[in-house]
C-alpha positions as CSV (number, residue, x, y, z in Angstrom):
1,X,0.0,0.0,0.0
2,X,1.7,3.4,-1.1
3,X,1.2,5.9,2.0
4,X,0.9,9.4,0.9
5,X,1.6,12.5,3.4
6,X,-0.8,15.1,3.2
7,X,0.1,18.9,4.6
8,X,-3.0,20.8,6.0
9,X,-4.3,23.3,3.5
10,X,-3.0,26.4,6.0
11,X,0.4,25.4,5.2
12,X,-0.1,25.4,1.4
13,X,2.1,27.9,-0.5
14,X,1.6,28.7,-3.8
15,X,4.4,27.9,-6.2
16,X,4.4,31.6,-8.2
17,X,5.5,32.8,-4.4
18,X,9.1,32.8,-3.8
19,X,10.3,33.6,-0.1
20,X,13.4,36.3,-0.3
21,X,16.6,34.5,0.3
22,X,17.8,37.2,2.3
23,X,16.6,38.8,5.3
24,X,15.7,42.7,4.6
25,X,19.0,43.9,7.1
26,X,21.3,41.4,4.5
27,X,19.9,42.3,1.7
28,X,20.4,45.8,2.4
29,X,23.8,45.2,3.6
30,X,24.5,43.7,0.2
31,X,23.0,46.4,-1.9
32,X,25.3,49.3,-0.2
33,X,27.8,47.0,-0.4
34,X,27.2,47.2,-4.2
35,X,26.5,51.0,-4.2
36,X,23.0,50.6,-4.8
37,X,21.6,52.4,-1.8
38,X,19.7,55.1,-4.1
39,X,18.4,52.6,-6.0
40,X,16.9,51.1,-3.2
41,X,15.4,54.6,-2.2
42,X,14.2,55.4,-5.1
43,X,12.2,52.0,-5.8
44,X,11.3,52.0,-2.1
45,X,9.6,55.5,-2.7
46,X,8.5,55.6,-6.0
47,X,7.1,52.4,-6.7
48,X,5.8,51.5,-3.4
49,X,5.1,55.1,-1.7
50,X,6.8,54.3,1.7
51,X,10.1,55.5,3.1
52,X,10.8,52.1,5.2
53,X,10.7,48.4,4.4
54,X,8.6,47.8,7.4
55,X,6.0,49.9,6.5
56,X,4.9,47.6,3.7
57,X,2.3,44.9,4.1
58,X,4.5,41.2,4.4
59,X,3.4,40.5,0.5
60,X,4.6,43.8,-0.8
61,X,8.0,43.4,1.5
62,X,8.9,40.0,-0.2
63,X,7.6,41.8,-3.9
64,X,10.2,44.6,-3.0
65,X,13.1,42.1,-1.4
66,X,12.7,39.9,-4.2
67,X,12.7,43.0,-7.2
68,X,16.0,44.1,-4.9
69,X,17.8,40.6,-5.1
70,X,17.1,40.3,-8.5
71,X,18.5,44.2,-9.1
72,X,22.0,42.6,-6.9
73,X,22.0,39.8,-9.1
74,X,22.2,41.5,-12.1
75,X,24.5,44.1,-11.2
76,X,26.9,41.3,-9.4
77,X,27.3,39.6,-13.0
């Protein structure tokens, strides 16, 4: 008999949604590392209308984090 393991449909996350890699403080770490600090202003205010991380709801923080890591990535290579 094949067993299968089930997780509870709370725990389901949806495969479009990628968790950052990074924590925000690492990330941001990273992208002054890189000289990318205005950058991260800029998108921070412009496109999302806040001046802090934080002050984003948790889906618009991993949208920003993960727009960020991709902006590192390509400027790292």
């Amino acid at each position: 008999m094949h067993r299968t393991h089930y997780r509870p449909l709370e725990t389901y996350v949806p495969e479009h949604i990628q968790p950052c890699s990074k924590p925000a403080s690492d990330l941001k770490a990273a992208i002054e590392a890189a000289n990318l600090g205005d950058m991260w202003s800029m998108i921070l205010t412009l496109d999302y209308g806040v001046s802090e991380v934080e002050e984003l709801s948790v889906e618009k923080q991993d949208e920003f984090l993960n727009v960020m890591a991709l902006l590192l990535k390509a400027y790292q290579s």
